[in-house]
DSSP file (Angstrom, degrees, kcal/mol; ACC not computed):
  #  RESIDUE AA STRUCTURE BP1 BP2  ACC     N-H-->O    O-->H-N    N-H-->O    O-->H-N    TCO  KAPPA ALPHA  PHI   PSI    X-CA   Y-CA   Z-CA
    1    1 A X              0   0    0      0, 0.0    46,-0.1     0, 0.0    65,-0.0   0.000 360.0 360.0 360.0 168.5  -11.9   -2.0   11.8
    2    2 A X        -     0   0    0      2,-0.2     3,-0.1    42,-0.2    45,-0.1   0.251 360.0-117.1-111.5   7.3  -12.6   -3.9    8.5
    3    3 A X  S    S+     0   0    0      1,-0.2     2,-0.1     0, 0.0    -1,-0.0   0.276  75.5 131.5  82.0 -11.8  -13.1   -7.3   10.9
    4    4 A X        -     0   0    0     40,-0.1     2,-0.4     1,-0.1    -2,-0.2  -0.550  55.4-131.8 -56.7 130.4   -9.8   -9.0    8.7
    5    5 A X        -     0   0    0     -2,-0.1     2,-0.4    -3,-0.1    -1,-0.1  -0.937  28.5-177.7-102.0 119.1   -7.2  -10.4   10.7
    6    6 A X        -     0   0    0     -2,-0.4     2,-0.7    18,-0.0    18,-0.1  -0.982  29.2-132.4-147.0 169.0   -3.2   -9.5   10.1
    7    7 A X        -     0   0    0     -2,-0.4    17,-1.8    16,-0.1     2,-0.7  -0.702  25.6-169.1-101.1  93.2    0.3  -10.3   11.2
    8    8 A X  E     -A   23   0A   0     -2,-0.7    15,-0.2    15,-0.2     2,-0.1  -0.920  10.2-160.5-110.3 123.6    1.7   -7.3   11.7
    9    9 A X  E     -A   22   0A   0     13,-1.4    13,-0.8    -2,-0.7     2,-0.2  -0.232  12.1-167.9 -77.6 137.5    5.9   -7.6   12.3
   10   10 A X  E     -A   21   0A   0     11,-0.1     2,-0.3    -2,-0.1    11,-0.2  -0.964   7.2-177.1-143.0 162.4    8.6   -5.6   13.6
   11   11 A X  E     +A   20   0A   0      9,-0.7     9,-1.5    -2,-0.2     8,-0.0  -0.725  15.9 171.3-126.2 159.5   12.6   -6.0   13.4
   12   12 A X        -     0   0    0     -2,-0.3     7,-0.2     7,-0.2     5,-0.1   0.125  24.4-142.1-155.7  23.2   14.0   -3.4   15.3
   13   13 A X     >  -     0   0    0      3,-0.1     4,-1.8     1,-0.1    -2,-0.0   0.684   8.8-155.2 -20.9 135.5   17.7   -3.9   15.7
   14   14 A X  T  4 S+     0   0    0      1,-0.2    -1,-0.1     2,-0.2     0, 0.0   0.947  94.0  41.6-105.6 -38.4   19.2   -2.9   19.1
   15   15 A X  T  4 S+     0   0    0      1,-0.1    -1,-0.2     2,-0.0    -2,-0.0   0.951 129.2  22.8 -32.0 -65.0   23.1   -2.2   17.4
   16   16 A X  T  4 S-     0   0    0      2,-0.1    17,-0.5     1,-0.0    -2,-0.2   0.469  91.1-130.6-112.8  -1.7   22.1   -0.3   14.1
   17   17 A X     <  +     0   0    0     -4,-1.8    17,-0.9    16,-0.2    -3,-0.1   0.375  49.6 160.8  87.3 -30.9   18.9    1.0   14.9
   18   18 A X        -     0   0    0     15,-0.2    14,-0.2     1,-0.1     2,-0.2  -0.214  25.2-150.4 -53.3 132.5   17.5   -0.5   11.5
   19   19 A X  E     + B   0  31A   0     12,-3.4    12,-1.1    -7,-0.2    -7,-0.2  -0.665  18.7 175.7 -86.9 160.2   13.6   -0.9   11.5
   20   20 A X  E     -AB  11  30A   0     -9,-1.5    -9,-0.7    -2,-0.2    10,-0.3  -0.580   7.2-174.5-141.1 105.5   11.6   -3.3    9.8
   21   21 A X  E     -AB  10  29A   0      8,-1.3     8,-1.6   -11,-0.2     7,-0.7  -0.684  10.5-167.1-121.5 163.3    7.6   -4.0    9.8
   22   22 A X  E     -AB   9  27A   0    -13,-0.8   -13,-1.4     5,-0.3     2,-0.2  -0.963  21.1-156.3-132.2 131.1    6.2   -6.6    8.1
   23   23 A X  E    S-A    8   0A   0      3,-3.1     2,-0.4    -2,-0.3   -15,-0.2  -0.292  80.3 -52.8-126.6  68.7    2.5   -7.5    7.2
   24   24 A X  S    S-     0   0    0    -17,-1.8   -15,-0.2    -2,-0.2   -18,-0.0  -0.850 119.6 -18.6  82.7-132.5    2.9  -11.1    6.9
   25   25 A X  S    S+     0   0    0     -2,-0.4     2,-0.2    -3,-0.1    -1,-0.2   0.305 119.1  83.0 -90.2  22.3    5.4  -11.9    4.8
   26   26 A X  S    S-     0   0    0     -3,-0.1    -3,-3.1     2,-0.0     2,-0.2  -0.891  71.8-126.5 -99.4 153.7    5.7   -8.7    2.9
   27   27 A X  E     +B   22   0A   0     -2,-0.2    -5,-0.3    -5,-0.2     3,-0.1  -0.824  24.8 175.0-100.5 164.2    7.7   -5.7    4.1
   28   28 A X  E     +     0   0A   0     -7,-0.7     2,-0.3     1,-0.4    -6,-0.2   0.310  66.0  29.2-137.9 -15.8    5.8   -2.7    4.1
   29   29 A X  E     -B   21   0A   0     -8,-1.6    -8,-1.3    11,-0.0    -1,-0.4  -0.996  48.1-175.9-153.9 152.7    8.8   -0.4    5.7
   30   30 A X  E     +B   20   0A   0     -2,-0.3   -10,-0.2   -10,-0.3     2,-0.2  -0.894  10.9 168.3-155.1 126.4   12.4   -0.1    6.0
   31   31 A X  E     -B   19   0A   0    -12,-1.1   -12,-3.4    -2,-0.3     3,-0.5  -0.765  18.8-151.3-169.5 130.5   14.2    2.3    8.0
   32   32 A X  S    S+     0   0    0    -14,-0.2   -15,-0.1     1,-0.2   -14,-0.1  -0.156  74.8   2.6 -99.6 168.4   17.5    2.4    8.8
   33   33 A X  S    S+     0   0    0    -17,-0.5     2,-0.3     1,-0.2   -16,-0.2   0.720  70.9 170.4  43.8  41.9   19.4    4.1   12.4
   34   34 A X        +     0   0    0    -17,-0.9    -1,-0.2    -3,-0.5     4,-0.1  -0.630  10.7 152.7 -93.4 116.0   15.5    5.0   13.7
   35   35 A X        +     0   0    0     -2,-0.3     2,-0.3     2,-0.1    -1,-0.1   0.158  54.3  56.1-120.3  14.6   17.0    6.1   17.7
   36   36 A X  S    S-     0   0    0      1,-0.1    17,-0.1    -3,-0.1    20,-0.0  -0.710 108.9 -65.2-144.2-158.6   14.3    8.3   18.4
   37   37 A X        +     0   0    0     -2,-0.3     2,-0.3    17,-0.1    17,-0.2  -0.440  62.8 164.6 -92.0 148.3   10.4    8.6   18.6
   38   38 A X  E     -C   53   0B   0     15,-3.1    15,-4.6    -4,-0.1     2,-0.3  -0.977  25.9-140.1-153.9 146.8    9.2    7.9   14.7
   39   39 A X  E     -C   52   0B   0     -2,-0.3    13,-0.2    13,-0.2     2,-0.1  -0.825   6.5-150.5-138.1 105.2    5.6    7.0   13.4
   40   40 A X  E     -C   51   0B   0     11,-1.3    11,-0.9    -2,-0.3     2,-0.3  -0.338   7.1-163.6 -40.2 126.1    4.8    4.6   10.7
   41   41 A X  E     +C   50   0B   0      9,-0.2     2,-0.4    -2,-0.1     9,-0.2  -0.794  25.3 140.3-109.2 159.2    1.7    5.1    8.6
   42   42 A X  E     -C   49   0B   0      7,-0.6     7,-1.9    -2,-0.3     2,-0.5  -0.917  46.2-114.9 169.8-178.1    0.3    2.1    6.4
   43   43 A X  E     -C   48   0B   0     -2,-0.4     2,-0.5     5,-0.2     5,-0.2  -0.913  17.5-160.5-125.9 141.2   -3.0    0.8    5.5
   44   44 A X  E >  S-C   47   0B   0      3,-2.6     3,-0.6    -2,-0.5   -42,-0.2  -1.000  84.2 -40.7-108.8  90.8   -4.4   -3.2    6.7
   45   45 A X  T 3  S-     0   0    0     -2,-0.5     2,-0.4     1,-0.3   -40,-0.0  -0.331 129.7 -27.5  75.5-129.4   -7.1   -4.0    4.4
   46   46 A X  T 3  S+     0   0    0     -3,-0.1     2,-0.4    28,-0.1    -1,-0.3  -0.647 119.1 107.7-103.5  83.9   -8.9   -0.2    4.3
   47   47 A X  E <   -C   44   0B   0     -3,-0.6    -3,-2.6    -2,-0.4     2,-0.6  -0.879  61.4-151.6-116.0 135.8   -7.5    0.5    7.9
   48   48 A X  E     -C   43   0B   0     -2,-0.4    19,-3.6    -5,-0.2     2,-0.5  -0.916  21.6-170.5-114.1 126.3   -4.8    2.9    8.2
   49   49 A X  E     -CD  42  66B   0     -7,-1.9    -7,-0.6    -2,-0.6    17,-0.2  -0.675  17.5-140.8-108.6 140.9   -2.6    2.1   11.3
   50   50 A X  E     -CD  41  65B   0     15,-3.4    15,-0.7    -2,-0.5     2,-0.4  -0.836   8.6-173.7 -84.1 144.0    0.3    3.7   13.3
   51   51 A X  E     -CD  40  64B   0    -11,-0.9   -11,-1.3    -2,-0.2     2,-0.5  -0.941  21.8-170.3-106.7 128.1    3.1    1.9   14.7
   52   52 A X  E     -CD  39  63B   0     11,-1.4    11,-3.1    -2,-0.4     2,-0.4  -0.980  14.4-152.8-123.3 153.3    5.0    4.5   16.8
   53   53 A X  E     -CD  38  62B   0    -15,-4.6   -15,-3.1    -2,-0.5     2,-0.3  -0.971  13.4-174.6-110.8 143.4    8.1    4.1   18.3
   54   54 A X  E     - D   0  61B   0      7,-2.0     7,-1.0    -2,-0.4     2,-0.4  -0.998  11.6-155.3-126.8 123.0    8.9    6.1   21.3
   55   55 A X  E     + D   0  60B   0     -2,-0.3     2,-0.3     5,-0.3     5,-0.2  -0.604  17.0 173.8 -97.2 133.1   12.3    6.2   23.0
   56   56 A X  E >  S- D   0  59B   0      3,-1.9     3,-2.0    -2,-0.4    -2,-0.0  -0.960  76.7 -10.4-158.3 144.7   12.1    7.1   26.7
   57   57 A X  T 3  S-     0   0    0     -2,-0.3     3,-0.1     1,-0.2    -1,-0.0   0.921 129.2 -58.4  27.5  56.6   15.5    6.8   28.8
   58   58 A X  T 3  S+     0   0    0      1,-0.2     2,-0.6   -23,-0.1    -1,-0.2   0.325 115.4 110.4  93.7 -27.8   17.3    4.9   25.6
   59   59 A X  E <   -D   56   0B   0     -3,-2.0    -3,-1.9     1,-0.0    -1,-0.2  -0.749  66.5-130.9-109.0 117.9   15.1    2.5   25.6
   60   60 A X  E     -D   55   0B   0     -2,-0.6    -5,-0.3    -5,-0.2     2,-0.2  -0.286  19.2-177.6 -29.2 133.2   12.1    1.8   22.6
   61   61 A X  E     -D   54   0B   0     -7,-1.0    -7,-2.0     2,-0.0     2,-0.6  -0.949  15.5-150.3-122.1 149.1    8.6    1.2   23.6
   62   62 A X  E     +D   53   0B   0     -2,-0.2     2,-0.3    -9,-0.2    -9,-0.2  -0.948  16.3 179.5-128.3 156.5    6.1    0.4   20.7
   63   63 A X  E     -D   52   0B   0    -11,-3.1   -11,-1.4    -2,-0.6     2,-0.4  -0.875  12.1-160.1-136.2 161.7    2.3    0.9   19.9
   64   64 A X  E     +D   51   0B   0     -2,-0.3     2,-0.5   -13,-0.2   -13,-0.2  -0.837  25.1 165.2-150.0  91.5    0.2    0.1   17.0
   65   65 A X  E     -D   50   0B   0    -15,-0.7   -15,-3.4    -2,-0.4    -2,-0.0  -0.775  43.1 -97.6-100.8 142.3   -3.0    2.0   16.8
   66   66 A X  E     -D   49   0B   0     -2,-0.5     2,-1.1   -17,-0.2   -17,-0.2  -0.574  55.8-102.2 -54.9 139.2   -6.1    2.8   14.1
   67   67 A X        -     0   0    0    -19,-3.6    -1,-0.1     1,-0.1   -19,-0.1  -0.495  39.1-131.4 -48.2  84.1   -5.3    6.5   12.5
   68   68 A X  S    S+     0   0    0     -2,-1.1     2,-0.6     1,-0.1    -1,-0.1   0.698 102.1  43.4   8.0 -64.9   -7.9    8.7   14.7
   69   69 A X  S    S+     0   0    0      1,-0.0    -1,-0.1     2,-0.0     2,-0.1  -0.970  79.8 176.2-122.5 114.9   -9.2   10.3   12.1
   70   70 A X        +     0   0    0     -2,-0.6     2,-0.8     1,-0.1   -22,-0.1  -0.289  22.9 143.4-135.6  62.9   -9.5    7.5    9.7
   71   71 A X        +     0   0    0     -2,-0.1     2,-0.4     2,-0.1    -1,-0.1  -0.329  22.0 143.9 -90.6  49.0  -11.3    9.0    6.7
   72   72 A X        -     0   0    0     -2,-0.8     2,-0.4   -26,-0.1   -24,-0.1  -0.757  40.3-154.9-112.3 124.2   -9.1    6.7    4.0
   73   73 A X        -     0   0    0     -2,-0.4    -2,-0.1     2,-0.0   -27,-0.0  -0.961  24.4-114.8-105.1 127.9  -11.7    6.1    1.5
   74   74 A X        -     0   0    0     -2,-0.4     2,-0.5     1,-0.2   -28,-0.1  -0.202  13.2-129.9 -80.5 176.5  -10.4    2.4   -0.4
   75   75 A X        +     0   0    0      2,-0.0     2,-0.6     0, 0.0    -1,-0.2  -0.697  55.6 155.2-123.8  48.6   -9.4    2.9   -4.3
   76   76 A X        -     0   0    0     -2,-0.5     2,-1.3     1,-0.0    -2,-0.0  -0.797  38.0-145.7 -89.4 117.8  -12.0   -0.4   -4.8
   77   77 A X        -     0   0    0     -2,-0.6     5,-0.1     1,-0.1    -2,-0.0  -0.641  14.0-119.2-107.8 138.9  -12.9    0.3   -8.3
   78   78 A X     >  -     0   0    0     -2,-1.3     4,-0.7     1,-0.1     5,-0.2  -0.004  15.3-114.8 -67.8 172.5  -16.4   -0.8   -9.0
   79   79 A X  H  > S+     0   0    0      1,-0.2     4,-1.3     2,-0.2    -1,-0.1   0.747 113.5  60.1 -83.0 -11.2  -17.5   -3.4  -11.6
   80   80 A X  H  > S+     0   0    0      2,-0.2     4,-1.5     1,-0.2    -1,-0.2   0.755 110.8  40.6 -67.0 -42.0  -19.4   -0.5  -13.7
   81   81 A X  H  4 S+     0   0    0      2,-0.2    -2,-0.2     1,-0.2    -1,-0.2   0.458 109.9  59.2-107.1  13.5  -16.2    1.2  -14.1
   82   82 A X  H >X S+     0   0    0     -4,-0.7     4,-2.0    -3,-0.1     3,-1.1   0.764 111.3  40.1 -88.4 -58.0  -14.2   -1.9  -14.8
   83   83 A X  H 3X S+     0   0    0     -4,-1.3     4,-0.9     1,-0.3     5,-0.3   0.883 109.7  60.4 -72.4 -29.7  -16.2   -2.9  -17.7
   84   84 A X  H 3< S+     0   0    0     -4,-1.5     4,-0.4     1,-0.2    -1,-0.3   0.601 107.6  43.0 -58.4 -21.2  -16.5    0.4  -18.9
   85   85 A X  H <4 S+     0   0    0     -3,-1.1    -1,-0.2    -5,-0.2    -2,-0.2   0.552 111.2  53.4-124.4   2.4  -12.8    0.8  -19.3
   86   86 A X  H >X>S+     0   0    0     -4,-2.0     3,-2.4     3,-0.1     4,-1.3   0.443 106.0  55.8 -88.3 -83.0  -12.3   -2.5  -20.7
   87   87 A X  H 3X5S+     0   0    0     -4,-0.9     4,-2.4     1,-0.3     5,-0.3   0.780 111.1  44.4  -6.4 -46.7  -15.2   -1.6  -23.4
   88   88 A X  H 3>5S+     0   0    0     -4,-0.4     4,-1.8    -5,-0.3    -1,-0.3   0.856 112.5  50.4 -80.3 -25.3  -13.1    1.6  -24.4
   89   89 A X  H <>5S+     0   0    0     -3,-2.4     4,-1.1     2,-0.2    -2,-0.2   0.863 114.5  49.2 -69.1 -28.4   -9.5   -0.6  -24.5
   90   90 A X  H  X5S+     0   0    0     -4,-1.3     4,-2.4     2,-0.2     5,-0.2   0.799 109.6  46.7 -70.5 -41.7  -11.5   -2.9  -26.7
   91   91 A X  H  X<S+     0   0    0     -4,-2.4     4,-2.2    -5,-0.5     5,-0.3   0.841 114.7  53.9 -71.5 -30.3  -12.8   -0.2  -28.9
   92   92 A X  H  X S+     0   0    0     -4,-1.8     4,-1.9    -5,-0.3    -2,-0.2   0.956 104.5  46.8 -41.0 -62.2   -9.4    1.0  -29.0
   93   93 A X  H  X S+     0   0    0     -4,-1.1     4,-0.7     2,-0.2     5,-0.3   0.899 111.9  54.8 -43.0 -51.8   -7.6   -1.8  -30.0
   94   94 A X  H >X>S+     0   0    0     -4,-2.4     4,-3.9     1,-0.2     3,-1.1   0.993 108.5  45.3 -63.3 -44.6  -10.2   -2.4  -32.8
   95   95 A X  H >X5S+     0   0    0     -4,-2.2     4,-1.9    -5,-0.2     3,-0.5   0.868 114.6  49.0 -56.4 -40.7   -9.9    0.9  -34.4
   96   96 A X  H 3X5S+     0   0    0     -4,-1.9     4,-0.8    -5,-0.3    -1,-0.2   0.525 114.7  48.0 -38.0 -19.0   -6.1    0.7  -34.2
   97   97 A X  H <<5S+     0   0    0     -3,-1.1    -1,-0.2    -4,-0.7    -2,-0.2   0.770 108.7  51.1 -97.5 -29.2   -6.4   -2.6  -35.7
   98   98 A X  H X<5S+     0   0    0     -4,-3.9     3,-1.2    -3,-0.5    -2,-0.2   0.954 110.6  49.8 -50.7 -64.8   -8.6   -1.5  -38.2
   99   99 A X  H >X<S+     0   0    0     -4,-1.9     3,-3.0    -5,-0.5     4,-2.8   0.928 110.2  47.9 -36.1 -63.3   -6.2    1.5  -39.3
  100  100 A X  T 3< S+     0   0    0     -4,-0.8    -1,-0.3     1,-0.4    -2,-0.1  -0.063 107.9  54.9-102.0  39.3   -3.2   -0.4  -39.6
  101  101 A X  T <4 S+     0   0    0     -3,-1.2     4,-0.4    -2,-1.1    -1,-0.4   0.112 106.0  56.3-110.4 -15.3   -5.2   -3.0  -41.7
  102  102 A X  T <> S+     0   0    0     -3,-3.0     4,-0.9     1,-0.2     3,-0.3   0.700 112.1  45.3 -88.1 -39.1   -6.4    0.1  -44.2
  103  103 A X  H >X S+     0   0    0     -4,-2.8     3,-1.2     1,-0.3     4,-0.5   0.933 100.4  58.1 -99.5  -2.9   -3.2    0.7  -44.7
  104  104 A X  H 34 S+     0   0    0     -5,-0.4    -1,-0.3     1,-0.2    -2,-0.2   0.650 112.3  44.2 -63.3 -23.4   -1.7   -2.3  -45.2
  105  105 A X  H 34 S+     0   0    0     -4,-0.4    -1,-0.2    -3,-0.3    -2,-0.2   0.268 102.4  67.6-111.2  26.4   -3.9   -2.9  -48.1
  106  106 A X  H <<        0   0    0     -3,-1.2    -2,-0.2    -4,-0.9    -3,-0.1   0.268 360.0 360.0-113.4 -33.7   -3.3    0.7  -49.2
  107  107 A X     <        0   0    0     -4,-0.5    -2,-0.1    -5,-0.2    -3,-0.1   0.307 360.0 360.0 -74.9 360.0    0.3   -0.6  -49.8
């Protein structure tokens, strides 16, 4: 696990069925009339976690596990390929600013 600690929520409503999880205060799922066994995917930091619900005689029971196979590589985009695609938005801009300055004194 990525050593980060969070407050992971559940509504589960015992009338409508309606799920809800929560990962603090955001919700990360909604799902409405859930009366049978269902499994939630969803990512903690880079950990991807389960919550399953499992129904046995009527009655919910829940678990919250790490994915098994938990090959989730994170989308962290590095500081080489951040500046590198500001550098090209910046050369963008200019030539675009450049063009529509040619022709404005073209006019």
């Amino acid at each position: 696990m990525s050593g980060d600690s969070y407050d992971i929520c559940l509504y589960h409503g015992e009338p409508s069925g309606h799920v809800v999880i929560y990962c603090g205060t955001e919700i990360i799922h909604i799902d409405f009339s859930v009366f049978e066994d269902h499994t939630y995917s969803f990512l903690a930091g880079d950990d991807l976690l389960e919550l399953e619900v499992k129904y046995r005689d009527a009655t919910p029971s829940y678990s919250l596990t790490r994915a098994a196979e938990n090959n989730f590589v994170p989308n962290h985009t590095s500081p080489d390929r951040i500046n590198t695609h500001t550098l090209i938005s910046l050369i963008i801009a200019v030539v675009v600013l450049i063009t529509v300055l040619v022709i404005i004194l073209l006019l």
